[in-house]
KEMI-680259 format. One line per 8 residues: number of its first residue (from 1); their letters; for each residue x, y, z of C-alpha. Coordinates in steps of 0.25 Angstrom, whole numbers, plus 5000, padded with zeros to 4 digits. Example, Ala and Ser with C-alpha at 12.3 -4.5 7.8 and 13.67 -1.06 7.14 Angstrom:
<recs>
1) as) 5049/4982/5031  5055/4996/5029
</recs>
This chain:
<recs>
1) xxxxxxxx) 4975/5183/5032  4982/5176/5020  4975/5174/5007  4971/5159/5003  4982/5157/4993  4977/5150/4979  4978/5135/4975  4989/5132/4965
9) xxxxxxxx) 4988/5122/4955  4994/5110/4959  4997/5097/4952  4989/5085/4956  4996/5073/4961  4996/5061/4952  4987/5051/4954  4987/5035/4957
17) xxxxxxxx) 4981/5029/4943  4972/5018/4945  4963/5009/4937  4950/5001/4941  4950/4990/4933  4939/4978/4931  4934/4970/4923  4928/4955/4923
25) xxxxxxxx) 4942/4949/4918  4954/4951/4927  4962/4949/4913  4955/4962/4905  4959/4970/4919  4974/4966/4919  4973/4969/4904  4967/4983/4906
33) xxxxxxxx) 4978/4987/4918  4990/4981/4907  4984/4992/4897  4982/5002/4907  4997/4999/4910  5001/4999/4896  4997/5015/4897  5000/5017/4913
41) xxxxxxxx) 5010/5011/4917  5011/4999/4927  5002/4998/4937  5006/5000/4953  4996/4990/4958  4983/4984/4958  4971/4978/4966  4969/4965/4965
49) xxxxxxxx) 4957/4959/4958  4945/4965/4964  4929/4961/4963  4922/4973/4956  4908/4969/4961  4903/4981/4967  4894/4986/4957  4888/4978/4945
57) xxxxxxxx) 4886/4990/4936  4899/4984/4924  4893/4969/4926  4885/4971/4914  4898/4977/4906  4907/4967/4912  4899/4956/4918  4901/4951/4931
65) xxxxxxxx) 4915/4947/4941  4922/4961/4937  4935/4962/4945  4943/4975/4948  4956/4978/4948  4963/4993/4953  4974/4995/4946  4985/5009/4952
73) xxxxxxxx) 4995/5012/4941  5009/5015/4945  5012/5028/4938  5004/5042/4944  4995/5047/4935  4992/5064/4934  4978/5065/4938  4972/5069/4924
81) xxxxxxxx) 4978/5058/4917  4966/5049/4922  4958/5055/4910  4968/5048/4899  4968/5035/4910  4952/5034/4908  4952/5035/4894  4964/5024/4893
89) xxxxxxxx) 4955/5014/4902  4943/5018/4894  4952/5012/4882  4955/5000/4888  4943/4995/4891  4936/4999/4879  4948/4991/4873  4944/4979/4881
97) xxxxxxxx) 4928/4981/4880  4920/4970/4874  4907/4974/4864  4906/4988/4871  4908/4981/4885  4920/4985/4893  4926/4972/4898  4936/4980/4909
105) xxxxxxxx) 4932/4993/4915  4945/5003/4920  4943/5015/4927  4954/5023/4930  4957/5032/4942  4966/5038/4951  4970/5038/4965  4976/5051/4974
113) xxxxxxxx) 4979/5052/4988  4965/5060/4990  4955/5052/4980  4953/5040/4971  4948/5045/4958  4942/5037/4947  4938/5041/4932  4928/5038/4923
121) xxxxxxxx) 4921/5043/4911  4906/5043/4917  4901/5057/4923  4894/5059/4936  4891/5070/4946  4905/5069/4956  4914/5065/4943  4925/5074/4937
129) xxxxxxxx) 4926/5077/4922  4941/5076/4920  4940/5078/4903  4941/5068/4893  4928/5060/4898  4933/5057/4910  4928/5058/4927  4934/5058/4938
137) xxxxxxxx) 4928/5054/4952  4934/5055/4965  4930/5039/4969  4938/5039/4984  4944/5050/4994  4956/5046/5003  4952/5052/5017  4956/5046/5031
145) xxxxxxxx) 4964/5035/5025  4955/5028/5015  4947/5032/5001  4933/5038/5005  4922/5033/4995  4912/5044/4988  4897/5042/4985  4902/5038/4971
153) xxxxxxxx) 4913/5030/4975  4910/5015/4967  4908/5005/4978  4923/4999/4975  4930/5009/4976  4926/5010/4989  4927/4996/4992  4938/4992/5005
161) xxxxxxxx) 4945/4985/4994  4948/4994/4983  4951/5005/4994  4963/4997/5002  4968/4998/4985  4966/5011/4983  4972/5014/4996  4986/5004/4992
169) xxxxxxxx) 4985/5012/4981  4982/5026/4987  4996/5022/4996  5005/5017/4983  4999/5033/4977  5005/5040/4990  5017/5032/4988  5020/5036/4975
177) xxxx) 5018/5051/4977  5026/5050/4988  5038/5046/4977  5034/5058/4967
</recs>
């Protein structure tokens, strides 16, 4: 009977950078992505405008009538350059904050064939400490054609909408792999 050969190290495969971006004024999110562009790159495409209204938890932050927009960047990122990213967000909207209120909110994250993956600086029991202050969460699993929501996936991210985005931009990520 032959032996079970050993894994090898492999590189990871680089990853589809994305950006959740809201705010209470479509202006501060279209200022945020040019600044996020201005470090980047240019951006691949973007959702349109979307109503964040599935959780009122950043209503006494922002106040009320936050939109959203999701925002893929061109250019492939290695998967461990998401720590940098979430500091560079952090900078941004503490640039744009308001006597100690943020006035935009960007959470950066990364999509794969397999997984969306978002990251944050907050701890809690199914996050991953990557270094430098910063978590990562799996938030959705592709399987059987479509993302697969988890017990802690946020209610928008597992909304219809922001899946048919995720999966236009899951397809524009397989199509760029295909070219490397």
């Amino acid at each position: 009977m032959p032996k079970k050969k050993m894994s090898e190290p492999t590189p990871p495969k680089p990853a589809q950078l994305f950006f959740s971006i809201f705010s209470a004024r479509e202006d501060l999110i279209e200022t945020a992505i040019r600044e996020l562009e201005g470090c980047l790159g240019p951006r691949e495409f973007e959702s349109p405008l979307l109503n964040f209204d599935k959780t009122s938890y950043y209503e006494k932050e922002f106040g009320g009538g936050l939109v959203r927009r999701f925002v893929f960047f061109e250019k492939l990122i290695p998967q461990e350059k998401i720590v940098p990213i979430k500091h560079l967000a952090y900078k941004i909207e503490k640039k744009h904050s308001r006597d100690g209120a943020r006035t935009v909110n960007i959470d950066p994250g990364y999509l794969l064939l397999e997984r969306l993956v978002l990251v944050t600086f907050k701890n809690f029991s199914h996050r991953i400490y990557l270094g430098d202050y910063v978590y990562a969460e799996v938030t959705l699993l592709f399987s059987k054609g479509e993302f697969q929501p988890l017990p802690w996936t946020y209610p928008d991210y597992a909304d219809p909408e922001a899946q048919k985005i995720f999966i236009e931009a899951r397809n524009r990520y397989r199509d760029k792999l295909k070219r490397c």
